[in-house]
C-alpha positions as CSV (number, residue, x, y, z in Angstrom):
1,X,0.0,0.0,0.0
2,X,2.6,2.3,0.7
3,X,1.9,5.3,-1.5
4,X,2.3,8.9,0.0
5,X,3.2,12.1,-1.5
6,X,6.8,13.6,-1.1
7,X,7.2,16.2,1.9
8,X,9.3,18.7,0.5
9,X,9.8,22.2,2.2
10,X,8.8,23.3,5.2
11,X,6.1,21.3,7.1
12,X,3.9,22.9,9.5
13,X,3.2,21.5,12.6
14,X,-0.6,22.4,12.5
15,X,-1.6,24.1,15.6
16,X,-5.6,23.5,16.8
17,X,-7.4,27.1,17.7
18,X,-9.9,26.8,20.3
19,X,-12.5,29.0,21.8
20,X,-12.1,30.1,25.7
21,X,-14.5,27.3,26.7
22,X,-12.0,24.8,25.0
23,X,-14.6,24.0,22.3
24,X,-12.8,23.5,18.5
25,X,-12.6,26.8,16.9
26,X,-13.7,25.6,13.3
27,X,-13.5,28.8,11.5
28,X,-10.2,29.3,13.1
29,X,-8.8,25.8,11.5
30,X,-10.1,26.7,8.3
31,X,-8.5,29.8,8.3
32,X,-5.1,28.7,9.0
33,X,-4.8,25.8,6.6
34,X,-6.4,28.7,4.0
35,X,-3.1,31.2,4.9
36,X,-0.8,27.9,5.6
37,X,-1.1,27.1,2.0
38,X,-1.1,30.8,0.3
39,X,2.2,31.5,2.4
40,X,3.8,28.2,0.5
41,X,4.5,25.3,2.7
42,X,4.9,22.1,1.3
43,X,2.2,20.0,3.7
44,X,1.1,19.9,7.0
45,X,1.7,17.9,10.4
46,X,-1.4,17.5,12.4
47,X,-2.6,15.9,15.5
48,X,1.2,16.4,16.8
49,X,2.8,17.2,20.0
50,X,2.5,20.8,19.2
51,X,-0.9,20.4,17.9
52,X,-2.1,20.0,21.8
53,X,-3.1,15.9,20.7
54,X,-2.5,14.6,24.5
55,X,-4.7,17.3,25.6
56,X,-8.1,16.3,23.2
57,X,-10.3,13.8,23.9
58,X,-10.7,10.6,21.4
59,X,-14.2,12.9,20.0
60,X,-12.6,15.9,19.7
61,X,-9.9,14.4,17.7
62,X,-12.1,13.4,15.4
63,X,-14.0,16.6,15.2
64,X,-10.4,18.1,14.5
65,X,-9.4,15.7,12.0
66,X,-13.1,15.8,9.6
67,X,-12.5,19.9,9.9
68,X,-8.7,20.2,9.3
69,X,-9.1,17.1,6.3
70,X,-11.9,19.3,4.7
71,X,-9.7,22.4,5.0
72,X,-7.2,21.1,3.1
73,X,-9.3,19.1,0.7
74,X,-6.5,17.5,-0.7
75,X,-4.5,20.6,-1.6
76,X,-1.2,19.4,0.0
77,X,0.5,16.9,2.0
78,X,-1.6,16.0,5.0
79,X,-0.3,13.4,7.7
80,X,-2.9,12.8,10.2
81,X,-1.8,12.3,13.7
82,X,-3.2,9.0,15.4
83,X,-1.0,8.4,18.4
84,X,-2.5,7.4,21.5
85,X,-1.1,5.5,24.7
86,X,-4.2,3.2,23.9
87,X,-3.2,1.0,20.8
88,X,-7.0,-0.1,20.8
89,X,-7.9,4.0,20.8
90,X,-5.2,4.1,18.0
91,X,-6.9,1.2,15.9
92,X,-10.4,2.9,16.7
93,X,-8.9,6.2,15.1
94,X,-7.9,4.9,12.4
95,X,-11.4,2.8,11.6
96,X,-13.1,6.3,12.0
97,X,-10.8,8.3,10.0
98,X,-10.2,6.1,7.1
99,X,-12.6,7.8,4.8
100,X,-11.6,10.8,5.2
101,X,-8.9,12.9,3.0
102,X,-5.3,12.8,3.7
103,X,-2.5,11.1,2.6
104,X,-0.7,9.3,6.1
105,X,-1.3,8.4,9.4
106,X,1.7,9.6,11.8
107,X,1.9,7.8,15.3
108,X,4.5,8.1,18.3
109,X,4.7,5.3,20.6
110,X,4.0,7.4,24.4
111,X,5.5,5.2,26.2
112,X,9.3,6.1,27.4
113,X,10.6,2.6,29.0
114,X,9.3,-0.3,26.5
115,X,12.0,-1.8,24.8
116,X,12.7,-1.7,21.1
117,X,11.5,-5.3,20.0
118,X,8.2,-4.1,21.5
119,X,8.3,-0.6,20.0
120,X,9.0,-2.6,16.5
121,X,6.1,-4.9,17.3
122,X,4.2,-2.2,17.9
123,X,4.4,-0.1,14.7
124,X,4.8,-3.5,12.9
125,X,0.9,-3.8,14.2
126,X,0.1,-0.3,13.6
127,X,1.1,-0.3,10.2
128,X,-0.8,-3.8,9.6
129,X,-4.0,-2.3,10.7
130,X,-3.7,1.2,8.9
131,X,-5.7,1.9,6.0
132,X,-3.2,4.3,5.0
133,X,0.7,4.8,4.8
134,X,1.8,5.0,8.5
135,X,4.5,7.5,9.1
136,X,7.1,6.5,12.3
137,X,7.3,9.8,14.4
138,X,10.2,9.7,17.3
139,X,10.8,12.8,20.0
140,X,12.9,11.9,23.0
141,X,10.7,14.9,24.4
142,X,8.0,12.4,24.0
143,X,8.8,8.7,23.8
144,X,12.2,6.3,24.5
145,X,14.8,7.2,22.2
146,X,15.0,5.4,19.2
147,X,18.6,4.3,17.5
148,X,19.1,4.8,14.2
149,X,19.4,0.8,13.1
150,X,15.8,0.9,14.7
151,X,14.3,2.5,11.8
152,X,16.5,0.7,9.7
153,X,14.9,-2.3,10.3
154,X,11.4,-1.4,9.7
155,X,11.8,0.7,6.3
156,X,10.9,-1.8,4.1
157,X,7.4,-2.7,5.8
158,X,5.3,-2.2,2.9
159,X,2.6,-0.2,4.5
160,X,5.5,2.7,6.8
161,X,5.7,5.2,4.6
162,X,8.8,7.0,6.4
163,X,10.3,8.7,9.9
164,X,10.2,11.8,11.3
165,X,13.2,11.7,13.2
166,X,13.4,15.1,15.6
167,X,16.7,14.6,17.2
168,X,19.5,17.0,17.5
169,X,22.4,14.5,17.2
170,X,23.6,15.0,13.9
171,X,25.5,11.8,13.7
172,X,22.0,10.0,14.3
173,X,20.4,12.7,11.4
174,X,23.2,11.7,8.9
175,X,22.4,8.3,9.5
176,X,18.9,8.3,9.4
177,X,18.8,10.4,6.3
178,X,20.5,7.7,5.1
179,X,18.0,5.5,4.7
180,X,15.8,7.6,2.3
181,X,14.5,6.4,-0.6
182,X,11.8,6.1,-3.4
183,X,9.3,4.6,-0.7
184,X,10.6,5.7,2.6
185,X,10.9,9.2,3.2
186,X,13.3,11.0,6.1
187,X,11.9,14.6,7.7
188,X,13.4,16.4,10.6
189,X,12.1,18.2,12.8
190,X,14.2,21.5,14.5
191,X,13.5,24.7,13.7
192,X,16.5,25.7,14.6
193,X,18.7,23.3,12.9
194,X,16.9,23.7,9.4
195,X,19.9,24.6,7.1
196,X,22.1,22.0,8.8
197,X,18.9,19.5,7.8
198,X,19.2,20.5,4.4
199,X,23.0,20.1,4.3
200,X,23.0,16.5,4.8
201,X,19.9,16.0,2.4
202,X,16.7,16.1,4.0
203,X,13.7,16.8,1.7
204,X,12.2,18.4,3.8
205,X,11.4,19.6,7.9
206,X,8.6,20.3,10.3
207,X,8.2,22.8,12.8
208,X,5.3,24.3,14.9
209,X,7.1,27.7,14.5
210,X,6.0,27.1,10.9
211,X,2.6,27.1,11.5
212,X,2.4,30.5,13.5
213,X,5.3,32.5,11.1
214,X,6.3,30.3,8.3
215,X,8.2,33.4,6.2
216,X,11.8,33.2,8.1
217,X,11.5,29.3,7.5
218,X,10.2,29.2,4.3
219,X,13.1,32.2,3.9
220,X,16.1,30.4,4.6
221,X,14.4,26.9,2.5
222,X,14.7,29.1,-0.5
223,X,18.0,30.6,0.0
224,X,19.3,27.5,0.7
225,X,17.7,25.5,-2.1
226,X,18.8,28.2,-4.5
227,X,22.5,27.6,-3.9
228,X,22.3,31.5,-1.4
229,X,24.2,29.0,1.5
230,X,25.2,32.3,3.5
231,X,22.4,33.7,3.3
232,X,20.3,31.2,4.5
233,X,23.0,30.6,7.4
234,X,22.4,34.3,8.4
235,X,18.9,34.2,8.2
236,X,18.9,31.0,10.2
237,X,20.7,33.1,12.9
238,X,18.0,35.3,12.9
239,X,15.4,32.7,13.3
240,X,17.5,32.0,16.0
241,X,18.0,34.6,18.1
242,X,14.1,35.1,17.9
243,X,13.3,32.5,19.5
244,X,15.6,33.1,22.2
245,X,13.9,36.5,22.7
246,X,10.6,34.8,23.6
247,X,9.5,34.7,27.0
248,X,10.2,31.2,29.0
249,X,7.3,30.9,31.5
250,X,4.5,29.8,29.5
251,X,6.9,27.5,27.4
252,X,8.2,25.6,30.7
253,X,5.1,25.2,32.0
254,X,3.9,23.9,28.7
255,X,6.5,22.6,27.6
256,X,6.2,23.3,24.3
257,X,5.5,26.9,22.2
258,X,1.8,26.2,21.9
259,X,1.0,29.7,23.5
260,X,3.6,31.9,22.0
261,X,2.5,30.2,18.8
262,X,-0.9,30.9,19.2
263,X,-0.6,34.7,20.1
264,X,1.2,35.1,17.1
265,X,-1.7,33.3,15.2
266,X,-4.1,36.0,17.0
267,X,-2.2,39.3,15.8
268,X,-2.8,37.7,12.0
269,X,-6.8,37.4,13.2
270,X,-6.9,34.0,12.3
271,X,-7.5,32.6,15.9
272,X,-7.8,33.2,19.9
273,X,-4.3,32.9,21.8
274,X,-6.1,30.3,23.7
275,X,-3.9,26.8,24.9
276,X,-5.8,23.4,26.2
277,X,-6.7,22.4,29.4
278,X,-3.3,22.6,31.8
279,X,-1.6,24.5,30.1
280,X,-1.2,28.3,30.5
281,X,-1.8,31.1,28.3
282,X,0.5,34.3,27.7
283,X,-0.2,37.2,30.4
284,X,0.0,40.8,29.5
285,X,3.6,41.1,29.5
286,X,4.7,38.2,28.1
287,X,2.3,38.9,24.9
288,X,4.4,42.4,25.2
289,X,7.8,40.8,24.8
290,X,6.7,38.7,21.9
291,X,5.5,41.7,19.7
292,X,8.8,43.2,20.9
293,X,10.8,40.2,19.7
294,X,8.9,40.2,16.1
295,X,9.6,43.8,16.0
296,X,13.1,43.6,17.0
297,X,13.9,40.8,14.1
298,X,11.8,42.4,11.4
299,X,8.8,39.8,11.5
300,X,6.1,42.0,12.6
301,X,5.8,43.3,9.1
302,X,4.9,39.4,8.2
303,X,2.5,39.1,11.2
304,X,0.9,42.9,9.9
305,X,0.5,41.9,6.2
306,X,-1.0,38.8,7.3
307,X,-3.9,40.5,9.9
């Protein structure tokens, strides 16, 4: 079965507006896949980490997955997130979803201590059962750490379609990278190691930043792709010393940009700077520092066109 289209480019990591009640913001999905696409981005990620999954129920995710899918109606790349600690709720996912429109399932093992023969058994399974290509998806953040060899193994399972391997070790990136080829694709996911990605070949990477401010990423993708190698090292910089700017409080309590993301989504008007359930939204100040930071690095003009 294993037939997905190429990621190539910068991959959002599709954040999920929600209202204040924690209700789906519909309009606010539609809209973002609608400016996602017009700003050039080569697919989208959804149902990830950074796309709040942990934090919706098994309905909601469904509701999410029927309004993102429409969104989209097939315009690009769309790998549908379907990783719960439940393998039964991941099997009942995918029964439910199968009709709809999208081109992979992506799953992560959450579970941090099972050893690798049963994290092989376990995508071995999911990829039996999926009516779709199944995408690998490994985060030490996340799930155990994976070895490179692990992937190795399982690449040739003719329903996995690839990995993405987010990892910061660039001896395990150069190795995994490796294994790319005509039916098993290799993504990355660090915003801020994007131009050492595409160095040592990757197609393509995803990032939630993308999803909030895809122009710096999208930026130093063309620069690099164009043979403009210093450029896009400078402007990686830049991306850089951004992100440092932002405020840490929300982000360790989160532990993960959801909220800076999704203020930055609110100046552009496309949703409410609202996070899920535990986690906490930016205060006053903090949503002060981030328009200082976009000011500061020239990506307010961006967020300004955009609103």
């Amino acid at each position: 079965m294993k037939a997905c289209r190429e990621l190539k480019g910068i991959i959002p990591v599709v954040q999920t507006p929600i209202n204040q009640d924690g209700s789906i913001d519909h309009g606010g999905i539609t809209r973002l896949i609608d400016f996602l696409v017009e700003s050039g981005v080569g697919g989208f990620w959804t149902l990830g980490t950074n796309s709040e999954d942990m934090n919706f129920t098994f309905a909601k995710r469904l509701d999410i997955a029927r309004t993102i899918t429409k969104a989209n109606h097939g315009r690009l790349p769309l790998i549908l997130g379907a990783g719960f600690f439940c393998q039964e709720d991941i099997f009942n996912f995918m029964d439910e979803t199968r009709d709809l429109e999208f081109d992979a399932y992506h799953v992560m093992p959450y579970h941090p201590l099972m050893g690798l023969d049963g994290m092989e058994k376990f995508y071995r399974d999911c990829a039996d059962r999926a009516s779709k290509p199944l995408w690998m998806y490994t985060s030490a953040n996340w799930c155990r750490a994976f070895p490179p060899e692990f992937f190795g193994k399982l690449k040739d399972h003719p329903n996995i379609a690839g990995v993405k391997f987010s990892n910061s070790r660039t001896t395990d990136l150069i190795t995994v990278s490796g294994f790319a080829e005509k039916n098993f694709q290799v993504i990355t996911a660090v915003a801020k190691q994007l131009v050492m990605a595409l160095s040592i070949g990757m197609a393509g990477s995803t990032t939630s930043v993308a999803g909030a401010l895809p122009e710096p990423l999208i930026n130093i993708y063309t620069l690099f792709t164009s043979g403009r190698r210093e450029e896009a090292v400078a402007e990686q910089r830049r991306l850089n010393a951004f992100l440092g700017r932002l405020p840490k409080r929300a982000s360790q309590w989160n532990f993960l940009p959801a909220a800076e993301e999704k203020y930055i989504l609110s100046l552009r008007g496309i949703c409410k700077p609202y996070t899920t359930s535990y986690y906490t939204d930016l205060n006053e100040d903090e949503q002060a520092q981030v328009r200082a930071a976009l000011e500061e690095f020239g990506y307010l003009q961006h967020v300004k066109a955009a609103a």
